[in-house]
KOLKEVO-229570 format. One line per field, with one value per residue: x, y, z of N, C-alpha, C in turn; residue in three letters. Coordinates in steps of 0.05 Angstrom, whole numbers, plus 5000, padded with zeros to 4 digits. Example, Ala and Ser with C-alpha at 12.3 -4.5 7.8 and 13.67 -1.06 7.14 Angstrom:
BEGIN
nc1: (5264 | 5257)
nc2: (4886 | 4955)
nc3: (5156 | 5142)
cac1: (5246 | 5273)
cac2: (4910 | 4979)
cac3: (5156 | 5143)
cc1: (5264 | 5258)
cc2: (4934 | 5001)
cc3: (5156 | 5157)
lumza: (ala | ser)
# end
This chain:
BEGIN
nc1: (4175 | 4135 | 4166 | 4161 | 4182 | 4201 | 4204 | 4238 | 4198 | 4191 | 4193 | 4148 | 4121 | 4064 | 4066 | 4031 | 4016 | 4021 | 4077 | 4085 | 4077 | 4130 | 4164 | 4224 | 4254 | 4255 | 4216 | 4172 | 4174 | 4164 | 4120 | 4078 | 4030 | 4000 | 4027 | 4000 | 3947 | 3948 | 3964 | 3917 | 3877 | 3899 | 3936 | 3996 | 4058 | 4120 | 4181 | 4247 | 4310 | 4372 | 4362 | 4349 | 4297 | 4261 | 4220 | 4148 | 4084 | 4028 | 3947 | 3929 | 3878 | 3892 | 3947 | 3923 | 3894 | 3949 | 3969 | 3944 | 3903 | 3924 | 3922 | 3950 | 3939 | 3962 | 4014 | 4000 | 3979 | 4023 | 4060 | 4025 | 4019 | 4074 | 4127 | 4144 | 4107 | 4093 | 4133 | 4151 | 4156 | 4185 | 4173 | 4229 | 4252 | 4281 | 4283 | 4311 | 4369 | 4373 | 4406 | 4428 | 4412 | 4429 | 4405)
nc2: (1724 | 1685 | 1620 | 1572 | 1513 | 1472 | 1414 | 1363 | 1315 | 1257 | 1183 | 1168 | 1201 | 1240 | 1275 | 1318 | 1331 | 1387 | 1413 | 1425 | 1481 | 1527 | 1543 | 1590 | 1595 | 1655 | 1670 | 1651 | 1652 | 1704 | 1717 | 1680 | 1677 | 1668 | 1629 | 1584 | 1589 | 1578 | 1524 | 1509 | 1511 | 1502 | 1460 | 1422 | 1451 | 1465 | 1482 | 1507 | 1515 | 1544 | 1516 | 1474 | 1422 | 1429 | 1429 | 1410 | 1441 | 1431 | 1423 | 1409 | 1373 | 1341 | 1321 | 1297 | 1252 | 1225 | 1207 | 1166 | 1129 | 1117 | 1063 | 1023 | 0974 | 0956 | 0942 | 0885 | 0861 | 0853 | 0815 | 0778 | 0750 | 0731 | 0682 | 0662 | 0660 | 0627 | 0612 | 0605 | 0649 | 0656 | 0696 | 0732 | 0711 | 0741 | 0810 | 0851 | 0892 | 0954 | 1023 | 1066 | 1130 | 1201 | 1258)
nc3: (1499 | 1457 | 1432 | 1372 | 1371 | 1310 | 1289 | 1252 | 1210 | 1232 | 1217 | 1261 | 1270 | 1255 | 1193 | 1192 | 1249 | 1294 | 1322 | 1395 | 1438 | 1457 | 1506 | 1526 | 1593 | 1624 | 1590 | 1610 | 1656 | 1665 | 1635 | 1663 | 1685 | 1624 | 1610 | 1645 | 1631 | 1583 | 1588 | 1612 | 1567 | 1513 | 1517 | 1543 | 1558 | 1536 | 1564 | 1562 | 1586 | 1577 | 1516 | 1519 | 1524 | 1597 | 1628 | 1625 | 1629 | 1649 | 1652 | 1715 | 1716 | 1665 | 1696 | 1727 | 1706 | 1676 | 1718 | 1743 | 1796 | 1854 | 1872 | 1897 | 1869 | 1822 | 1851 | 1885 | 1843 | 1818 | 1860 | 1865 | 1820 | 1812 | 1806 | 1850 | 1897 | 1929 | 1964 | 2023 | 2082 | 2137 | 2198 | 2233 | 2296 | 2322 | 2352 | 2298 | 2316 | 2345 | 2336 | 2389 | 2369 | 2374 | 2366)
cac1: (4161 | 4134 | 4170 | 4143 | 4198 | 4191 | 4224 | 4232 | 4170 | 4204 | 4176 | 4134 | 4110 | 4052 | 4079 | 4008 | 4020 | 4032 | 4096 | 4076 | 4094 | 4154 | 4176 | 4248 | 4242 | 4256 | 4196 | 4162 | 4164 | 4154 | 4085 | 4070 | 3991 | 3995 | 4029 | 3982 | 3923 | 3949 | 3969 | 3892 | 3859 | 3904 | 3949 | 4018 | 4067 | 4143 | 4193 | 4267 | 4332 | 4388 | 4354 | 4344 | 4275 | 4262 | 4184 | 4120 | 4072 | 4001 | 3922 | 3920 | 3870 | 3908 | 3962 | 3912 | 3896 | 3963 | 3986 | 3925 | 3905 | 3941 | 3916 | 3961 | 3927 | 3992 | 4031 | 3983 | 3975 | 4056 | 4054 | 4001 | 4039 | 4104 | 4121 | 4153 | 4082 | 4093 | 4149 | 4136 | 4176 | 4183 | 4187 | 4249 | 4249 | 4278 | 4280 | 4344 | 4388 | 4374 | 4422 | 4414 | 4422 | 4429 | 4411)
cac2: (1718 | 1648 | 1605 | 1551 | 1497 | 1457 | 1390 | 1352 | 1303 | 1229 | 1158 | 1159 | 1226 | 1253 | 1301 | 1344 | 1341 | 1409 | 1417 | 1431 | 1507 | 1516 | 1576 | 1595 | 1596 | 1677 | 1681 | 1638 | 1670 | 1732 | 1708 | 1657 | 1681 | 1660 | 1598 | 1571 | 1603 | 1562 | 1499 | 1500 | 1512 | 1492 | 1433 | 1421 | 1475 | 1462 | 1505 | 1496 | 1523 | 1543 | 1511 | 1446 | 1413 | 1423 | 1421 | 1410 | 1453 | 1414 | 1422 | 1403 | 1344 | 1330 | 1309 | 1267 | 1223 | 1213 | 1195 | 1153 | 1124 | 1105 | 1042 | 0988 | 0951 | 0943 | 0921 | 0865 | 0837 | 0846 | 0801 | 0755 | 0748 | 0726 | 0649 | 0648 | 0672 | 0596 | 0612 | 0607 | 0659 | 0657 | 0716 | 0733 | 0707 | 0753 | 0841 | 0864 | 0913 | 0980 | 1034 | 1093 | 1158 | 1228 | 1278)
cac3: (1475 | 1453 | 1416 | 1373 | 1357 | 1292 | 1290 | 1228 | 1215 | 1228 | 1203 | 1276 | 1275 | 1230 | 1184 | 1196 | 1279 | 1305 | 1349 | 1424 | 1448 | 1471 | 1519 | 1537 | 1617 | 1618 | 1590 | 1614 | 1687 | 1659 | 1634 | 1679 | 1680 | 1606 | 1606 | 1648 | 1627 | 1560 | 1590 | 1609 | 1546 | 1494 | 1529 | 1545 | 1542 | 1539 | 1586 | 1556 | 1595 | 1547 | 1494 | 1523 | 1549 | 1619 | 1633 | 1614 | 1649 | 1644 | 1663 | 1737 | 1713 | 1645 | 1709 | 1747 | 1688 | 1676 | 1739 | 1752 | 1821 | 1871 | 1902 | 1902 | 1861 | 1811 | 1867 | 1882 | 1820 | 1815 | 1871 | 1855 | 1786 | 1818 | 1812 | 1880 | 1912 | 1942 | 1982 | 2064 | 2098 | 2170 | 2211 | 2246 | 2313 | 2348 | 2329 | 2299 | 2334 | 2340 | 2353 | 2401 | 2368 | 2395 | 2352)
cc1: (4159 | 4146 | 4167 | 4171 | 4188 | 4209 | 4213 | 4208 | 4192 | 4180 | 4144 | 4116 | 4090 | 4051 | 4054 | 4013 | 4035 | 4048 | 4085 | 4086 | 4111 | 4163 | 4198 | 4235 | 4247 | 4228 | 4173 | 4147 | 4164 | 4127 | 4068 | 4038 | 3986 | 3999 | 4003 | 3956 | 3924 | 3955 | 3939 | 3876 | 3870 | 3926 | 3976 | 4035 | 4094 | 4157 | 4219 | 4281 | 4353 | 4378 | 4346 | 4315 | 4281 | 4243 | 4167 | 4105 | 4046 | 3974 | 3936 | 3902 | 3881 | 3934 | 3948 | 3909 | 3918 | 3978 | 3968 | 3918 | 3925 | 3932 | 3928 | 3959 | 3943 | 4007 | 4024 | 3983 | 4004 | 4054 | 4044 | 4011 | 4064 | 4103 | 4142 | 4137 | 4085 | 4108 | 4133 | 4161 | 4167 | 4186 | 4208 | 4232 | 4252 | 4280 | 4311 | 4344 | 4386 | 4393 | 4409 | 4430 | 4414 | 4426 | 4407)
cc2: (1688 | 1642 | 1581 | 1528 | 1485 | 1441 | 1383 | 1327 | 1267 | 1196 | 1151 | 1175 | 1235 | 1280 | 1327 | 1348 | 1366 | 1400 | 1430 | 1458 | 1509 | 1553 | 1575 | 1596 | 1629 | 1685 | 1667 | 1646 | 1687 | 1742 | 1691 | 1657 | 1656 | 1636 | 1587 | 1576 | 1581 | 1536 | 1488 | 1495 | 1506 | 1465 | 1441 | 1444 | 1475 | 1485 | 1500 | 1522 | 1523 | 1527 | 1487 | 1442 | 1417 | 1410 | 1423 | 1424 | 1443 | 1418 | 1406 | 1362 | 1332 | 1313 | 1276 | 1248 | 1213 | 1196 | 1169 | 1144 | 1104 | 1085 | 1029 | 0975 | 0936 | 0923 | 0887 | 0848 | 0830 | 0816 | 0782 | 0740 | 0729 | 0691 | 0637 | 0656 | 0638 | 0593 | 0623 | 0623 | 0667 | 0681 | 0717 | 0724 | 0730 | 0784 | 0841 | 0891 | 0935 | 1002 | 1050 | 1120 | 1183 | 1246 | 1299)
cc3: (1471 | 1437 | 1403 | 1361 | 1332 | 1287 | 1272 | 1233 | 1214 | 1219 | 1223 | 1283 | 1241 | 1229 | 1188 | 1234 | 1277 | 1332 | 1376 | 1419 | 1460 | 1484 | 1525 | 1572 | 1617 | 1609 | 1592 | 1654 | 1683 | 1644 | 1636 | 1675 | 1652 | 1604 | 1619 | 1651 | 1602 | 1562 | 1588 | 1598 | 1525 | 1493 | 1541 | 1536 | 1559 | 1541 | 1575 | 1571 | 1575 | 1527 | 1490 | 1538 | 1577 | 1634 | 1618 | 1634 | 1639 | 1664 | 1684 | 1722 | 1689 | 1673 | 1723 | 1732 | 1679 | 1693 | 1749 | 1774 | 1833 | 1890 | 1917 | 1887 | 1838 | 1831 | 1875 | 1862 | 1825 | 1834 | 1866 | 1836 | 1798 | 1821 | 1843 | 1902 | 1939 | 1968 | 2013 | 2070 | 2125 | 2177 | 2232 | 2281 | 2343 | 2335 | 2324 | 2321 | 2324 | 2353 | 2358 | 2380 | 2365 | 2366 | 2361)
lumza: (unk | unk | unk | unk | unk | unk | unk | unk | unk | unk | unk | unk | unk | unk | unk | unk | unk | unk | unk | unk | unk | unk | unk | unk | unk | unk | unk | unk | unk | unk | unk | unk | unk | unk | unk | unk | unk | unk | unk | unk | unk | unk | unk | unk | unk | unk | unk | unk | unk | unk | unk | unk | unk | unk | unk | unk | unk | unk | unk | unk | unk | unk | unk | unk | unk | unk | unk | unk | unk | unk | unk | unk | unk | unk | unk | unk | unk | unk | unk | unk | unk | unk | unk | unk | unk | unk | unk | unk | unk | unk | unk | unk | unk | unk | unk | unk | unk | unk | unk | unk | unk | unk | unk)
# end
């Protein structure tokens, strides 16, 4: 059966926001169809183990926009950004030491 938590409304939270759905896991794999039949059409839909958060089960593309692409193109700037971009570093001259091993 679903359960809907209701957490008190705090100074950051508007007191009209509806609490997410919240499933025990039990029944959650026992109407797996539904959950994500409901993650799809009505959003996010919280999985708790003894009584604690575990997951979020989420639209497929609700995931991709969160995760957003993967270019690099953070790392780069990171980089770019950095005030020791100046620094010259040599490459090793000679390879480190590799060991042999047998597995």
């Amino acid at each position: 059966m679903t359960r809907k938590s209701t957490p008190l409304p705090t100074d950051d939270t508007p007191a009209a926001a509806e609490p997410a759905p919240t499933w025990r896991l039990q029944d959650a794999k026992a109407r797996f169809s539904e959950l994500v039949r409901l993650a799809h059409s009505e959003g996010p839909q919280h999985v708790t183990v003894h009584g604690r958060a575990a997951v979020v089960v989420v639209d497929a593309e609700a995931f991709q926009r969160l995760q957003g692409a993967r270019s690099g193109q953070l790392l780069v700037e990171a980089l770019a950004a950095s005030p020791h971009r100046a620094l010259d570093i040599e490459p090793r001259r000679t390879p480190m030491p590799v060991r042999a091993v047998e597995l």
